[in-house]
N, C-alpha and C positions, 0 to 999 in steps of 0.2 A: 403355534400349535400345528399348522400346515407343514410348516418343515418338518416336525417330529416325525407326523404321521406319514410322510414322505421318506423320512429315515428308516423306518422302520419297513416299511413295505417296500421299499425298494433297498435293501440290505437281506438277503437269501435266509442267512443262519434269523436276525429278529423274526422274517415271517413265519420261520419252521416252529419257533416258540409264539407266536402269536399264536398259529391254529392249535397248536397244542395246549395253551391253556384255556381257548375259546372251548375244544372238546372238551377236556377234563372239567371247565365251568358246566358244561353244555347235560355230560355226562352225571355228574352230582346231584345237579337243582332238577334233569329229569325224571327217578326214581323216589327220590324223597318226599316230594310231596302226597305221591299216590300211597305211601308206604301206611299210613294210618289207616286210609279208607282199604285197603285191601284186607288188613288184620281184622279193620272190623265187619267190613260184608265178605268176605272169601271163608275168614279163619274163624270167624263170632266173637272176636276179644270184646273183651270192655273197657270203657274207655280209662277207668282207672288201669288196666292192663297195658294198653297201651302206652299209658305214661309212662315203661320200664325202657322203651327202645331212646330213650331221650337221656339214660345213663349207658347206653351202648358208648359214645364218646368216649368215655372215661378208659375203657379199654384202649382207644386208640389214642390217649395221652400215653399209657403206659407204653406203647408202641413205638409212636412216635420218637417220644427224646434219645432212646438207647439208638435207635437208628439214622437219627439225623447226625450225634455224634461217631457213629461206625460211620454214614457216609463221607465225612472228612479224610477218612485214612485211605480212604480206597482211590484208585488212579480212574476210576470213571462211574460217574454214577448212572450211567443207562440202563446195566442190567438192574441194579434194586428198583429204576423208575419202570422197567419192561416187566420184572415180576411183579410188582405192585399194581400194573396195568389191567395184566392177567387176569389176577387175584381178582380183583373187583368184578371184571368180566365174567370169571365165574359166577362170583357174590351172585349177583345180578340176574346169571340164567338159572343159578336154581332156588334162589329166593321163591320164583312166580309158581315154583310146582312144590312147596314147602307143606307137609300133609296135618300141621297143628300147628298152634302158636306159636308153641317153643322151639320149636324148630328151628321156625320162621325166626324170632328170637335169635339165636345160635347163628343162622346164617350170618344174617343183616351184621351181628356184634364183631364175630371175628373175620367177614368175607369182602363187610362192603366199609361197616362204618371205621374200623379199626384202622384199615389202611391207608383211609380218604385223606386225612389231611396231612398223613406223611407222603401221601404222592405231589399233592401242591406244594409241600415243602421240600422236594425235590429239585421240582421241575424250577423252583424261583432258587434254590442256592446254585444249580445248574445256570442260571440267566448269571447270578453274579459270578461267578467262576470266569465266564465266557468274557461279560464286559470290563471285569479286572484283567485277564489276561489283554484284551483288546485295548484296554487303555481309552475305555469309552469317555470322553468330557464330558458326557451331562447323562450320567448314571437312573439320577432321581429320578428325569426326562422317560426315559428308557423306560423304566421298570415300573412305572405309573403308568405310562402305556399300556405296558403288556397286560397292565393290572387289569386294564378297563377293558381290555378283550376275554380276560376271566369273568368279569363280569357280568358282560356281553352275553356269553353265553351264559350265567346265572339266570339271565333273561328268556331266554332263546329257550330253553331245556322244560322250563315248566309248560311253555305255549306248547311245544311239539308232543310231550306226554300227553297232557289232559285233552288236548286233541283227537290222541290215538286214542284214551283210555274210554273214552265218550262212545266212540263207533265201534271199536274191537274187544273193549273187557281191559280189566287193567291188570291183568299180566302180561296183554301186550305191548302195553308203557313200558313197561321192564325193561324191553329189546330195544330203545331207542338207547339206555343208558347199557346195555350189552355189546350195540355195535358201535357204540362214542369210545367207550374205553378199549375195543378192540383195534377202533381206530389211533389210540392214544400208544396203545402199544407199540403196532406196528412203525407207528414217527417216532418213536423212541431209538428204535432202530438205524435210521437216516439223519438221527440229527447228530449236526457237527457240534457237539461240546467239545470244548476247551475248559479242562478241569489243572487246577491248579497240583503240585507234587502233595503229596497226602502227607497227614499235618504227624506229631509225634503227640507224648504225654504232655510236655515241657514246653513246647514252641510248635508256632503255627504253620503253614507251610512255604511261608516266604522263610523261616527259621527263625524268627521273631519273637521274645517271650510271649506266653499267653496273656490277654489281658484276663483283669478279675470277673469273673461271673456274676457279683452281685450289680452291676447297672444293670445287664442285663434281664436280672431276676426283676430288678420293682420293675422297671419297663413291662414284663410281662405281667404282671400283677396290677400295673396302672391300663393294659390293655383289656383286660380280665374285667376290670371294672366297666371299663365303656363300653365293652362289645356284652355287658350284662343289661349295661343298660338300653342299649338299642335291639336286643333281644326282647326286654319287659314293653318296649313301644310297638314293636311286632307283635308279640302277645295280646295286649290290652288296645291298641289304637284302634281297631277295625273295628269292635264293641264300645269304645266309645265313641267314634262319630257318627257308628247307624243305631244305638240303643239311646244315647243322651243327647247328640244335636239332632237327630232326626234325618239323615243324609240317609241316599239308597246305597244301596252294597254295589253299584254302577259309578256313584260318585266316589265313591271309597277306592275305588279298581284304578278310577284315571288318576287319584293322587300320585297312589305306591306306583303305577307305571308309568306315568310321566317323570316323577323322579328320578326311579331306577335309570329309565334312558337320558336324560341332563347327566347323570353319576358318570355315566361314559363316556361324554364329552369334556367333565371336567378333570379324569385322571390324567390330563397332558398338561393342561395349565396348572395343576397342584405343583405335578415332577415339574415344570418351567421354573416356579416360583421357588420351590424349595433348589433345586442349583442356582438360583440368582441368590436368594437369601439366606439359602442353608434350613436344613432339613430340623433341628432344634426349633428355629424362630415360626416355622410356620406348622409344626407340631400343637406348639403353645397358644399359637393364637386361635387354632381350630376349635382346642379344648375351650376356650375364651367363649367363642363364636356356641359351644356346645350350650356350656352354662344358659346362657339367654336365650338360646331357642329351646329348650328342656323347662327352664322357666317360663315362658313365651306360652306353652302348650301345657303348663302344669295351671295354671290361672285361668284357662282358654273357658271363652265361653260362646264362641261365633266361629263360625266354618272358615272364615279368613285369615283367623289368628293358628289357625292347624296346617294352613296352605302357606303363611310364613314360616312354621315351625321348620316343615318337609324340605322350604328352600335354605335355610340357615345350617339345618341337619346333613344336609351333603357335605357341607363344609367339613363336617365332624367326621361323614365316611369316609370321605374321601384321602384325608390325611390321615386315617390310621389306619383304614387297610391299605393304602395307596403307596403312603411315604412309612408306616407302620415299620412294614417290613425291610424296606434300604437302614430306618436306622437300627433295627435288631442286629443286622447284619456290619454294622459298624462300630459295634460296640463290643464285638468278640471278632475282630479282625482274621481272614484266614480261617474260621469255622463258620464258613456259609449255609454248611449241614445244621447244625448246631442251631445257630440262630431261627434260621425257617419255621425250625422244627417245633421251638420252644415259640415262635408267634402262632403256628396253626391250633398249638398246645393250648394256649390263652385264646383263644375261638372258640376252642372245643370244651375248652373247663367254665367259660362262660354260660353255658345253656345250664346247667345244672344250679350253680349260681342264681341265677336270673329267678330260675323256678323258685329257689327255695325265700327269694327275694319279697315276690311276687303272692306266695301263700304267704309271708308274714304279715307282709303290708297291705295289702289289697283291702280286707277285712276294715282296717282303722281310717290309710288315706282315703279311699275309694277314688271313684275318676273325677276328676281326672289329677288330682293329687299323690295318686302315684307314681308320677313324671316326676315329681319335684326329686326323687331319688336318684335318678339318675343326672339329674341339675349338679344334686351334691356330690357324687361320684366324680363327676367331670369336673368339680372344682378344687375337689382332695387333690386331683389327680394334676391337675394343673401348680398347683401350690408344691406337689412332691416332683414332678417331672420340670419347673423351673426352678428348684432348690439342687437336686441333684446335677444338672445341667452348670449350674453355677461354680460348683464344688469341684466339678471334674475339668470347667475350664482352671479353675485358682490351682491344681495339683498338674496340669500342663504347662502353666507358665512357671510355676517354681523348676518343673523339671526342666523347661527350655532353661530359665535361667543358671539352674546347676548345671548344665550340662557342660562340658570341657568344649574349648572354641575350635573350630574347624580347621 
């Protein structure tokens, strides 16, 4: 892992993408969180009102995928990732002077939320462009790194807001994620991508037929699933272990941030393991690792068995946003746009999901037996992503073997 971390930071163009996805993480997780309490003490929502900025996403699916497939054709994706930079910077400065709800609404949907995850799915099919052309050896390595510096700053963004928001009011939270994206801009600008020849209708941009869309599709769909389910453990965890095991809202804090930070330690050894073993094998096993920690915390009835849940459960984060996105990206070869596009797509259609999940079942299982949902999720998903996996090596080896000899 030293060496990685060594490769990277001392390699010019990895750290220009390093800071750049630390802001854009940095930039995200610092507005968002303040974004409810503002509606409700600034603007007077209610909080059933507020539950409408949580189908804001849904826009930025529609956004997202037409754009990630134009970014393919195009010979550099800087400018669409400098006007999406922008855009959000705007979002952001006049979100905090927004004079009603819906306004407020209006902004957030088409200024901030809409563009968010087609800007990270940018800036990562930009990373693969770069270490395709570069001819990088341990790809997985790479880009699990840069993953955990996204992360990093997932971290970093909410401490520096609610910091600000505490002493200054929280529309001056705003300004932290105004000047991160402003900053995300202007490195846009300076950085050396290296983008592949833009692709056609027919073949990709090495001139290669296209592969089929549908792995792709369950991929996302088996993505969809787990990132629903570690949404409804976000939702329900923190009321259940300060409403049922009796823990303070201090021991609940040191879980979620101790984890978080091990999370960034372990996206080097994920990317290690998946180029030593391949990015399939240790997909599979994560989902494996998911199942029994989701079970693990769906029967829980002691503060230790939640504390194993949190360590088991990185396993699970860590190889689907980590390694997630390298195999999107290898399973529509040469649409690095494309693929990004269609994983931040399955993030973002996840939260709505999650929700609708969550009012069905809450009610019947109750806590902590609303875990066991996302157990079975991660077991569907495990059962359909090493079936398909299987099927696509058996249709490789027929093809190596029909293939006419060299």
């Amino acid at each position: 892992m030293l060496t990685t971390l060594r490769r990277v930071f001392g390699d010019a163009v990895y750290r220009r993408y390093l800071t750049l996805l630390i802001l854009t993480g940095a930039a995200g997780s610092a507005g968002m969180p303040i974004v409810p309490l503002f509606l409700l003490r600034e603007l007077h929502a209610g909080l059933a009102e507020i539950a409408v900025i949580t189908l804001s996403g849904l826009l930025g699916i529609a956004l997202n995928l037409p754009l990630g497939r134009l970014s393919d054709r195009l010979h550099s994706r800087r400018k669409l990732m400098f006007a999406l930079a922008v855009t959000m910077c705007l979002g952001w400065a006049l979100l905090g002077f927004a004079p009603s709800f819906w306004t407020a609404v209006a902004i957030y949907a088409v200024l901030v939320a809409a563009p968010s995850g087609t800007l990270s799915a940018q800036i990562f099919a930009s990373l693969s462009d770069t270490m395709r052309h570069r001819e990088e050896p341990r790809p997985s390595t790479i880009n699990a790194t840069l993953r955990g510096g996204y992360s990093f700053g997932w971290i970093a963004g909410p401490l520096l807001s609610t910091a600000l928001a505490a002493t200054s009011g929280l529309q001056a939270a705003f300004w932290i994620a105004v000047a991160a994206y402003a900053a995300v801009a202007a490195l846009t600008l300076v950085l050396r991508e290296t983008t592949a020849p833009p692709s056609t209708d027919n073949t990709t941009a090495a001139g290669t037929p296209r592969a089929s869309m549908l792995p792709l599709v369950l991929f996302a769909c088996g993505l969809c699933a787990v990132f629903s389910g570690e949404m409804l453990r976000g939702a329900y965890l923190s009321i259940y272990v300060v409403e049922h095991l009796g823990q303070s809202t201090l021991v609940f804090g040191v879980l979620a941030s101790s984890a978080a930070a091990i999370e960034v330690g372990v996206f080097p050894l994920m990317g290690s393991l998946a180029d030593r073993f391949g990015i399939r094998r240790v997909i599979a096993a994560a989902l494996a690792v998911g199942v029994v920690a989701y079970a693990i915390l769906a029967s829980s009835t002691q503060m230790w068995q939640v504390w194993l849940f949190y360590d088991l459960q990185i396993v699970l984060f860590v190889a689907t946003t980590g390694l997630g996105l390298s195999y999107a990206q290898s399973l529509v070869p040469g649409r690095a746009g494309l693929a990004s596009a269609t994983f931040f797509s399955a993030q973002t259609a996840a939260k709505p999901v999650s929700g609708l999940v969550g009012f069905a079942g809450i009610g019947s299982l109750g806590l902590p037996g609303i875990f066991w949902v996302p157990a079975v999720l991660c077991g569907l998903c495990l059962v359909v992503f090493t079936a398909t996996a299987l099927r696509s090596r058996r249709v490789q080896v027929r093809e190596t073997a029909g293939a006419p000899p060299g």
